[in-house]
Structures are given as structure tokens and as C-alpha cells.
ZADO-1210 file (C-alpha; in nm, 4 decimals, padded with zeros to 6 digits):
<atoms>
<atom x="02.0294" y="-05.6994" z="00.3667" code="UNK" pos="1"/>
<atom x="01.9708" y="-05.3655" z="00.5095" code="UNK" pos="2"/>
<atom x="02.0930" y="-05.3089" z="00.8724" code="UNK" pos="3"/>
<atom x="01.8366" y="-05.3276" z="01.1305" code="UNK" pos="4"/>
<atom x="01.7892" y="-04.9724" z="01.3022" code="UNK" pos="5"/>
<atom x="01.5132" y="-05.0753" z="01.5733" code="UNK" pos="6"/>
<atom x="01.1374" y="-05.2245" z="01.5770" code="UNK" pos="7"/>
<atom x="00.8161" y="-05.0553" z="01.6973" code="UNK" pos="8"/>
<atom x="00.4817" y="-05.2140" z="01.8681" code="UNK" pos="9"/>
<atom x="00.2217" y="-05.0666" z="01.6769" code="UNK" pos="10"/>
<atom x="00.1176" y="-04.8461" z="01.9810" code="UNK" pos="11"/>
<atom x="00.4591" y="-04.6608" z="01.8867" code="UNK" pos="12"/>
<atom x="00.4412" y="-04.6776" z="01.5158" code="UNK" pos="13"/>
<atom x="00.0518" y="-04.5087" z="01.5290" code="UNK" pos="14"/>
<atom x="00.2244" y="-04.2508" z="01.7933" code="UNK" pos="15"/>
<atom x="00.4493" y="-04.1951" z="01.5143" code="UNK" pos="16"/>
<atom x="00.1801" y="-04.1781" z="01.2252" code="UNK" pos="17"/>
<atom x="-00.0100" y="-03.9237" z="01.4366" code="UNK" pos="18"/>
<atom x="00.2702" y="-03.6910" z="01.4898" code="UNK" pos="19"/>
<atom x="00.3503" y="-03.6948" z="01.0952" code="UNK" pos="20"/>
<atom x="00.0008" y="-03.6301" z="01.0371" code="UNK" pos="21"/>
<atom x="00.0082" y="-03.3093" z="01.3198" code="UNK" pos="22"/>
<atom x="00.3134" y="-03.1825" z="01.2107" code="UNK" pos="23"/>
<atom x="00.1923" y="-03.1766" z="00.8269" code="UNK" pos="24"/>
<atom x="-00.1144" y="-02.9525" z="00.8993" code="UNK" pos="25"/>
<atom x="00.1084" y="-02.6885" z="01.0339" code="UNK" pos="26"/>
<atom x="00.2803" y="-02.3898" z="00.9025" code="UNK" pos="27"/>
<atom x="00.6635" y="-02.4800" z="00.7757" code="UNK" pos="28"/>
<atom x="00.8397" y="-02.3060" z="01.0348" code="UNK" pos="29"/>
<atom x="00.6335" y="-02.5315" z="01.3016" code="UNK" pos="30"/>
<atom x="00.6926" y="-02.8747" z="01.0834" code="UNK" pos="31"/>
<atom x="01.0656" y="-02.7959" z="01.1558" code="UNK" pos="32"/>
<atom x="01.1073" y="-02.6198" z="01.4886" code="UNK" pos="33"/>
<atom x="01.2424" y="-02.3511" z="01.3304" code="UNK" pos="34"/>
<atom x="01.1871" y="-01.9507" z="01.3699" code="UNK" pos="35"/>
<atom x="00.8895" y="-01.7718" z="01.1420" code="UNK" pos="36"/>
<atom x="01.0976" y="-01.5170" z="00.9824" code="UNK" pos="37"/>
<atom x="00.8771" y="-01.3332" z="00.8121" code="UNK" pos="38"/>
<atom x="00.8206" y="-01.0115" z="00.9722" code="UNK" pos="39"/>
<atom x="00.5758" y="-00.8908" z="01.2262" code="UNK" pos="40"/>
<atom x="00.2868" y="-00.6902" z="01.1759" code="UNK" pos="41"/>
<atom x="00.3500" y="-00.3041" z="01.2834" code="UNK" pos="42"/>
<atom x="00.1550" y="-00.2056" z="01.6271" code="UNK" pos="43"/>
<atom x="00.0666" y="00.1348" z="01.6551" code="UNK" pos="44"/>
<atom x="00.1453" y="00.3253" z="01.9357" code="UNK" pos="45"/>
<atom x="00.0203" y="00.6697" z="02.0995" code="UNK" pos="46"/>
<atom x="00.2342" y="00.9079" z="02.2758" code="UNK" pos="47"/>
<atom x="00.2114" y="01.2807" z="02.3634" code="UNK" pos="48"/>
<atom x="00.4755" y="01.5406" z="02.2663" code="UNK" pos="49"/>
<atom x="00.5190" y="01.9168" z="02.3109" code="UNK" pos="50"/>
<atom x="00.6380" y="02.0607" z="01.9363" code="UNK" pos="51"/>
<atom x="00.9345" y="02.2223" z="01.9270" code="UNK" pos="52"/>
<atom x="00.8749" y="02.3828" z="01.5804" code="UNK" pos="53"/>
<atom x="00.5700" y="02.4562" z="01.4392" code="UNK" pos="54"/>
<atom x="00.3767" y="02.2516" z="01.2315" code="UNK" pos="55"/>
<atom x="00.3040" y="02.3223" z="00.9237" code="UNK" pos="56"/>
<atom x="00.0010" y="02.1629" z="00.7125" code="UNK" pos="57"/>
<atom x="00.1048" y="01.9155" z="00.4251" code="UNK" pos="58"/>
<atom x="00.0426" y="02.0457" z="00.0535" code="UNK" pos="59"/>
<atom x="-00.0456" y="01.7355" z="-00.0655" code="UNK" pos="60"/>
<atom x="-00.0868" y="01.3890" z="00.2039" code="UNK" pos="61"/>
<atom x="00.0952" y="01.1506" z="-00.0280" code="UNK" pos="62"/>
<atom x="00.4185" y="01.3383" z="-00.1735" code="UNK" pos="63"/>
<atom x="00.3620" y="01.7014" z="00.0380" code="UNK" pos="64"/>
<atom x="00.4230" y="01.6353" z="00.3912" code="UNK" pos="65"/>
<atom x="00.5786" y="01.8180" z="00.6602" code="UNK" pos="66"/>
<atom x="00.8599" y="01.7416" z="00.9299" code="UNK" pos="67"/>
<atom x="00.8483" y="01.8813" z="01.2694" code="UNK" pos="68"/>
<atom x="01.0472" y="01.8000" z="01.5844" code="UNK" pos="69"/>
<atom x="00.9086" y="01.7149" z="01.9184" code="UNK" pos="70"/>
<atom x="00.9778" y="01.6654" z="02.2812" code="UNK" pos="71"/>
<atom x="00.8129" y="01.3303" z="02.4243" code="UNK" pos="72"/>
<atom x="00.5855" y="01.3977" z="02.7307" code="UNK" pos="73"/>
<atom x="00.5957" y="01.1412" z="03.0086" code="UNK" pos="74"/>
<atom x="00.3514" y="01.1289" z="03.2872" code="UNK" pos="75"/>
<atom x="00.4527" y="01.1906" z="03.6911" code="UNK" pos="76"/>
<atom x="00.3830" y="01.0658" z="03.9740" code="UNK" pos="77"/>
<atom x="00.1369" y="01.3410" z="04.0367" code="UNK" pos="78"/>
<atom x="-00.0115" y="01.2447" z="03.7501" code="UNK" pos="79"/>
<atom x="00.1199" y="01.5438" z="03.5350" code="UNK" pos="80"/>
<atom x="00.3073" y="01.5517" z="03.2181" code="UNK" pos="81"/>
<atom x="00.6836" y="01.6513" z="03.2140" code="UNK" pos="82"/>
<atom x="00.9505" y="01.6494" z="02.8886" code="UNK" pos="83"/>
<atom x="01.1067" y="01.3176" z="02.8962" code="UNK" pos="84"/>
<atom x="01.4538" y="01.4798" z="02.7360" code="UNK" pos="85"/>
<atom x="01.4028" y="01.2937" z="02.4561" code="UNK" pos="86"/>
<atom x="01.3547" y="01.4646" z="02.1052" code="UNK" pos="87"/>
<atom x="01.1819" y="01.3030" z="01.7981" code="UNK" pos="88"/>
<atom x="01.1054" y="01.4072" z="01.4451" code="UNK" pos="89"/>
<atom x="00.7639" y="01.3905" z="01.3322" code="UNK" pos="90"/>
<atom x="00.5333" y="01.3788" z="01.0063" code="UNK" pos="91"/>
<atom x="00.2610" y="01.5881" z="00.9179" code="UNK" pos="92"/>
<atom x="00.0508" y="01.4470" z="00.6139" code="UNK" pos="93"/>
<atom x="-00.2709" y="01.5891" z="00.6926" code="UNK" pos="94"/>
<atom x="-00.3658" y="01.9071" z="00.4875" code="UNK" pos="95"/>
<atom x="-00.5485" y="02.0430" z="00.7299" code="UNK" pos="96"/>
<atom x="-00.4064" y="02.0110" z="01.0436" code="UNK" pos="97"/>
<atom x="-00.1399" y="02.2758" z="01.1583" code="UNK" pos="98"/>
<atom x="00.0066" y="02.3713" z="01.5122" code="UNK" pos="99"/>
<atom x="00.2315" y="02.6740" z="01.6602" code="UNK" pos="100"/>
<atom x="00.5556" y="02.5957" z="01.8786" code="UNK" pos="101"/>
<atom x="00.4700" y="02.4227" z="02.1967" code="UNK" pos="102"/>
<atom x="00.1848" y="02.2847" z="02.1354" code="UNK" pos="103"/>
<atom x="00.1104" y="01.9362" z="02.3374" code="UNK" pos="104"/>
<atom x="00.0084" y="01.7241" z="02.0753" code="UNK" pos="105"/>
<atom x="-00.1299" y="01.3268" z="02.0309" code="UNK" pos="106"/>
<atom x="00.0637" y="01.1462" z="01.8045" code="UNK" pos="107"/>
<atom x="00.0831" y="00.7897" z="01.6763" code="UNK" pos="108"/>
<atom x="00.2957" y="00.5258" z="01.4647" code="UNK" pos="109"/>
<atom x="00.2284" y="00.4666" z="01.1437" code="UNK" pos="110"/>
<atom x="00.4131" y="00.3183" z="00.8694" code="UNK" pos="111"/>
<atom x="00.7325" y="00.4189" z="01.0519" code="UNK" pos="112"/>
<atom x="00.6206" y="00.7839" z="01.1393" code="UNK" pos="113"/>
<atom x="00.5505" y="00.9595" z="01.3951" code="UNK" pos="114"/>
<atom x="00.1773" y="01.1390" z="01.2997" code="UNK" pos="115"/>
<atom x="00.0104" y="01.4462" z="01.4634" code="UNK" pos="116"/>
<atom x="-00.3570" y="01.3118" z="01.5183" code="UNK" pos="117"/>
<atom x="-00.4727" y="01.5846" z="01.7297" code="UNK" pos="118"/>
<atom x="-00.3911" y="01.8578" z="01.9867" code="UNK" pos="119"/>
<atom x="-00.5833" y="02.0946" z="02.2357" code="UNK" pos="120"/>
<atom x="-00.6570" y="01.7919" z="02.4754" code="UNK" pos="121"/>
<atom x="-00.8937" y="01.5848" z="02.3157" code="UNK" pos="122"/>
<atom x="-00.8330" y="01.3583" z="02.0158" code="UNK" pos="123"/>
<atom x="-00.8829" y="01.0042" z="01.9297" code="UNK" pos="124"/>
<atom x="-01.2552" y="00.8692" z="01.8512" code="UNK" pos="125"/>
<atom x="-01.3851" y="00.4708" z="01.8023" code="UNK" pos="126"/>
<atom x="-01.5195" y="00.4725" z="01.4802" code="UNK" pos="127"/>
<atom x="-01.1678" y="00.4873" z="01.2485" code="UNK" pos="128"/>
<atom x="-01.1415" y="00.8353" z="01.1652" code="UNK" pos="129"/>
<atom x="-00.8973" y="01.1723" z="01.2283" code="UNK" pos="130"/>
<atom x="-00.9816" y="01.4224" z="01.4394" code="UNK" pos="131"/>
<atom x="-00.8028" y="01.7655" z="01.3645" code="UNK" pos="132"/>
<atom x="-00.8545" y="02.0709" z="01.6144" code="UNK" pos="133"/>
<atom x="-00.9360" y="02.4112" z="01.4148" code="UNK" pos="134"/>
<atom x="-00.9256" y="02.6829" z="01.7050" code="UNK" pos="135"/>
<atom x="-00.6318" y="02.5257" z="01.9221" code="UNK" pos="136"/>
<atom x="-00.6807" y="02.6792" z="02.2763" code="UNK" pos="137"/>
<atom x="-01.0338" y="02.9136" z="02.2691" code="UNK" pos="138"/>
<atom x="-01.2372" y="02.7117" z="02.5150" code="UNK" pos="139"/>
<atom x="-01.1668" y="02.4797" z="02.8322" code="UNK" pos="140"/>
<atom x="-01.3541" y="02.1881" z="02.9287" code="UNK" pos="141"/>
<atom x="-01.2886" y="01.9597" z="03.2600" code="UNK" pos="142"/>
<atom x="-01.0215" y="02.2524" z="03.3468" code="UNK" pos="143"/>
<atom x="-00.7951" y="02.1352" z="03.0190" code="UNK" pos="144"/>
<atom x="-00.7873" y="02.4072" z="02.7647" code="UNK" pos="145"/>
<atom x="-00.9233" y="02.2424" z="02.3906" code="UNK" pos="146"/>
<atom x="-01.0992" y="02.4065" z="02.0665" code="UNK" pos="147"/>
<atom x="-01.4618" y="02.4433" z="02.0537" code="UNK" pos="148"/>
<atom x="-01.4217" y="02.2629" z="01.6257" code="UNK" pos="149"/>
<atom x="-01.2946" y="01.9711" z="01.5208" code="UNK" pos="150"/>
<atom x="-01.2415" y="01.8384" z="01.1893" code="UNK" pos="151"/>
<atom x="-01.3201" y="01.4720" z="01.1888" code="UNK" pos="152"/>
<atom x="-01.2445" y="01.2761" z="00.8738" code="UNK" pos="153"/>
<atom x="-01.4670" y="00.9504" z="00.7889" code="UNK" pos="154"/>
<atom x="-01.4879" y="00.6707" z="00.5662" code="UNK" pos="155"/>
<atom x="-01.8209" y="00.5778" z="00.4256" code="UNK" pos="156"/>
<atom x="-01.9915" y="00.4373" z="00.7077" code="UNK" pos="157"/>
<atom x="-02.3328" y="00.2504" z="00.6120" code="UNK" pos="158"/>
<atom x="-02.6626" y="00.0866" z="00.8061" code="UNK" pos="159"/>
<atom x="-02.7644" y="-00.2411" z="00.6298" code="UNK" pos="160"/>
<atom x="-03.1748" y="-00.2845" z="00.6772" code="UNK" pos="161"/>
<atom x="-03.4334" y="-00.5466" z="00.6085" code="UNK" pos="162"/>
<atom x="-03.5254" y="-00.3449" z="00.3061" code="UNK" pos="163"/>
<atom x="-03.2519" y="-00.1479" z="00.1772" code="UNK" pos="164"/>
<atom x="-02.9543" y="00.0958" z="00.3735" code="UNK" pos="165"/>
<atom x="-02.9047" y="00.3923" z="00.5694" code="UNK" pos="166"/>
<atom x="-02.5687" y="00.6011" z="00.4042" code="UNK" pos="167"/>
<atom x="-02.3326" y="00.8534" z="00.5401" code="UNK" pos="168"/>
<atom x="-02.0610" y="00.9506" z="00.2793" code="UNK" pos="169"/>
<atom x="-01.7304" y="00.9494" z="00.3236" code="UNK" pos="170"/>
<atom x="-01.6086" y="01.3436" z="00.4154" code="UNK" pos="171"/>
<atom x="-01.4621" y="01.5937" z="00.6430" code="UNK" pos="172"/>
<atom x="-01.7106" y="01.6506" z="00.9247" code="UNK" pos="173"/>
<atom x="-01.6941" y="01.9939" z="01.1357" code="UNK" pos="174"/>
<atom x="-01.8068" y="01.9148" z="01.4736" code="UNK" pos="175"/>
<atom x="-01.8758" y="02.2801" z="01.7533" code="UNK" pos="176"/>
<atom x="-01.9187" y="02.2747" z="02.1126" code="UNK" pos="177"/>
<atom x="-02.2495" y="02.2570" z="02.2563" code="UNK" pos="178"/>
<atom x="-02.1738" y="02.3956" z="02.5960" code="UNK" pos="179"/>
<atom x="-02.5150" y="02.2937" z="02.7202" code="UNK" pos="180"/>
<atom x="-02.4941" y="01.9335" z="02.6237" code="UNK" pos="181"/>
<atom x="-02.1127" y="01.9412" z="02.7324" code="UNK" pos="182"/>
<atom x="-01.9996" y="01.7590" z="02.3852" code="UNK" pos="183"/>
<atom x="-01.8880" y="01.8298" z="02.0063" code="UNK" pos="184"/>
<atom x="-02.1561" y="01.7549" z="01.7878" code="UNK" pos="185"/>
<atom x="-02.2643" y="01.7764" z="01.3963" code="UNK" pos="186"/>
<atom x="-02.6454" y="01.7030" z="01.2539" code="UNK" pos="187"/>
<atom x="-02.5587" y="01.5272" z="00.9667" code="UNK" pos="188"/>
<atom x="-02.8784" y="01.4480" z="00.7947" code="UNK" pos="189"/>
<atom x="-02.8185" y="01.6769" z="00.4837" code="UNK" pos="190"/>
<atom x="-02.5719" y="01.4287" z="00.3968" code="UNK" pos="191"/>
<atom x="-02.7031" y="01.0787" z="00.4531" code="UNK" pos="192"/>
<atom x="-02.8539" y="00.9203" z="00.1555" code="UNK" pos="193"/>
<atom x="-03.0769" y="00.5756" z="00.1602" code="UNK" pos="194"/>
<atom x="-03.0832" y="00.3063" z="-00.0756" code="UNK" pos="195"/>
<atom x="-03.3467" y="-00.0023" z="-00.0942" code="UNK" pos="196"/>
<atom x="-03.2162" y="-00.3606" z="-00.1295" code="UNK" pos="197"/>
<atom x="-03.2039" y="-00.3405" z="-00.5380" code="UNK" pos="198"/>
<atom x="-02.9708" y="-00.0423" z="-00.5309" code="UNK" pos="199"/>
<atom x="-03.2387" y="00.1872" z="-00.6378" code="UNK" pos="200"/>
<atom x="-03.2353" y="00.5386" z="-00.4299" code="UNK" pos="201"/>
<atom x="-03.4347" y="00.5582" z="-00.1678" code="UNK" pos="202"/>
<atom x="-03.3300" y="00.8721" z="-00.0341" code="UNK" pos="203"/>
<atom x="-03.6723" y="01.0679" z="-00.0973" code="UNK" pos="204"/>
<atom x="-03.8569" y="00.8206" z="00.0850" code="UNK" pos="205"/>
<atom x="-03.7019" y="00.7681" z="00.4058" code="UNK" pos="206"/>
<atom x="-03.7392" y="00.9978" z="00.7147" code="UNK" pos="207"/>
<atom x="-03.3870" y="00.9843" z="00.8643" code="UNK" pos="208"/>
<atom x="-03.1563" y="01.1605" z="01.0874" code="UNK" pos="209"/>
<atom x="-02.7857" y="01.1668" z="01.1643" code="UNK" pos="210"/>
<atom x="-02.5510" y="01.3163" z="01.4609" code="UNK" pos="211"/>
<atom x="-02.2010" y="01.3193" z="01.5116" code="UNK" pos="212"/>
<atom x="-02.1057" y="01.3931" z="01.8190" code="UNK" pos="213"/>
<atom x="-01.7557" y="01.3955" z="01.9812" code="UNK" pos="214"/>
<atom x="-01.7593" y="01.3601" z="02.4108" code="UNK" pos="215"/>
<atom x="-01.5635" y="01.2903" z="02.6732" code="UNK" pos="216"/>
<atom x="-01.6739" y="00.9494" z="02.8724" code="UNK" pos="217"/>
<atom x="-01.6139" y="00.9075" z="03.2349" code="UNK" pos="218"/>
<atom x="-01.3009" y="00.7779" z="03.2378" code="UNK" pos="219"/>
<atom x="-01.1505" y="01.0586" z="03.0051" code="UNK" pos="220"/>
<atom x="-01.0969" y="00.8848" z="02.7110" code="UNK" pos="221"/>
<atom x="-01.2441" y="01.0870" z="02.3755" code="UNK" pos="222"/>
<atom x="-01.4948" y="00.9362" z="02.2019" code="UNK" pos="223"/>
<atom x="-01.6897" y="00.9300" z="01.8727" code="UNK" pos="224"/>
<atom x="-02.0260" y="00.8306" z="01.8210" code="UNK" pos="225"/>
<atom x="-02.2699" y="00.8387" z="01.4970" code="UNK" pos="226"/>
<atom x="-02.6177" y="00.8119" z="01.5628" code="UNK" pos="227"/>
<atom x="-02.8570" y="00.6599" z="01.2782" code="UNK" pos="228"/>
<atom x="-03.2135" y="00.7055" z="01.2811" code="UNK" pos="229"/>
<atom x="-03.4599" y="00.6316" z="01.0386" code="UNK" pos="230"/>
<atom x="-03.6318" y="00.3063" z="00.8126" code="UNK" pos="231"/>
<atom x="-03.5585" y="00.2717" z="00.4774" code="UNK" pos="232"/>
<atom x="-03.9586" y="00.1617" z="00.2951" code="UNK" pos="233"/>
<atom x="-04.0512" y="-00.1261" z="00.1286" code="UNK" pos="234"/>
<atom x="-04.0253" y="-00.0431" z="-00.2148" code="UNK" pos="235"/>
</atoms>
């Protein structure tokens, strides 16, 4: 006869049923009270450095980049930026972008590097893409010197409609100051294409328009917006 280890009112044993049941919908490492081990998603982080070298473009983004070293910027009190002491080694892979000694530059981490993504005081937009200054220094804006071009790199970004889809395809986008408006903009209708719900082209018979344009909002933060106008026919 087995040894008697304790009883249970059936208010206890359906505690103990319900528990079982919990525990067995979650992931392993809950089941047990153990740690997840598996490692935790990379978060990117911005930071602004001063180069000590200049940076050179990449020949190639996958196998041709370019080192640099940097000095990290911290902010004041006064709300100004000073060198932190600390130097860092960073990695160019766009083929495009290229900066002389002492340049303040944006950078961010990814995949374990430190990347330029812009420089000339403005810099990161909303809608996933690079933005890449071509005349560092020529024009100031807000009393913080900047170019009057960027390059701006996008994905294919599309408009889905009740009868088909508004297109811009993925490219390198060259955006110049409007000093009237006070922003960086593009028209970008040469390049938009339209296609009806069948995936026939549709480009020919939709009136459409497209702008780019790069700005500065009110609380200083750059900004990129695309603007899509136009309806894409019944066929």
C-alpha cells in the first residue's frame, strides 16, 4: 500500500487543476519559474558625435564600408552640446554619404554599429527612410547652420484605393530648400505610377500628384512627410 502523502477537498484539488491548466498555456520558461534566455531584441539608439576623422563614403554598403572615429556630444545645462571625453568608432555603409573632420553628426545603433544617418543639423524623418546631407554647411535655418539638399532614401511606399493603388517607387529622393515655404521639398509625380485592383496599369488614367517634403515641426524634431493626391478610375 502506497504511503499516504495528504488529502484535498475538492475546492483545493480544482485550485490545483486550474493552476496546471494556467501554467500549461504559457511559454516554458514561465511553466517553470525559470529565466527566458533567449536573447533580447536590439533597441536602437541615437546619439550625436563630432568626427574626429573624416568620413569617407562606402564603395559598396554590404562588404565596402568605412570606419571613422568620433567624439560623443552630451548636452549642458545651457542646453548646448559639449564632448563628453569619450571616443567611439563608427561605420559608414552608405555610398553616398561622406563628411570632413569635425563634423557634428546623428548617428544610431544598428546591428552593433555605430551609423552616420545625417549631419548639418537636421536628420531623422517618420516614414522609415535615410536622410543624407549633400552641401554640409551652405545655408542656416532657426540660427543652426544645415544644407539646402538632402538625399532621402525610400522603400516602395503605396496608397491602397477602392479601385486600384496610388505607387511611389522605391529610390533616392533629392529634396532643396524652399526658403519661402521654410522646408525641403521634392514634386514627385514623374515617378508615381497607379495600378487598378486587377494589377492592370493604370498610370495613364489617373490625375495624381506627389510631394516630399522634409520640415522642421515646432518642437524641433525633423520630419518627413509624403503627400498623395489623386483617384485611381474605375476600370
Amino acid at each position: 500500500m502506497a504511503d499516504e502523502i495528504g488529502t484535498y477537498t475538492p475546492a483545493q484539488s480544482r485550485a490545483l487543476w486550474q493552476d496546471l491548466q494556467t501554467r500549461q498555456a504559457l511559454k516554458p520558461s514561465l511553466q517553470n519559474n525559470t529565466r527566458d534566455r533567449r536573447p533580447l531584441p536590439q533597441v536602437s539608439v541615437l546619439i550625436t558625435g563630432q568626427a574626429i576623422d573624416a568620413i569617407t563614403a562606402a564603395t559598396d554598403a554590404l562588404t565596402g564600408e568605412t570606419t571613422f572615429t568620433f567624439s560623443l556630444l552630451r548636452n549642458t545645462a545651457a542646453g548646448d552640446l559639449e564632448d563628453s571625453g569619450l571616443v567611439l568608432t563608427g561605420t559608414n555603409r552608405d555610398t553616398v554619404f561622406a563628411a570632413d573632420a569635425g563634423t557634428v553628426i546623428v548617428l544610431g545603433r544598428v546591428d552593433g554599429e555605430w551609423r552616420p544617418l545625417g549631419a548639418g543639423g537636421a536628420g531623422a524623418a517618420d516614414c522609415c527612410c535615410a536622410c543624407t546631407c549633400i552641401d554640409n554647411g551652405d545655408i542656416e535655418v532657426d540660427g543652426l547652420e544645415t544644407s539646402s539638399r538632402w538625399a532621402v532614401q525610400l522603400n516602395t511606399v503605396t496608397e491602397v484605393q477602392a479601385n486600384g493603388s496610388l505607387v511611389l517607387p522605391a529610390a533616392d529622393h533629392y529634396l532643396d530648400w524652399d526658403s519661402g515655404a521654410g522646408y525641403w521639398i521634392k514634386t514627385v509625380t514623374p515617378e508615381m505610377t497607379a495600378a487598378y485592383t486587377s494589377g492592370n496599369d493604370a498610370t495613364g488614367a489617373t490625375t495624381m500628384t506627389g510631394t516630399l517634403i522634409l520640415r522642421k515641426d515646432d518642437g524641433g524634431y525633423t520630419t518627413l512627410k509624403l503627400a498623395f493626391t489623386g483617384t485611381v478610375p474605375a476600370e
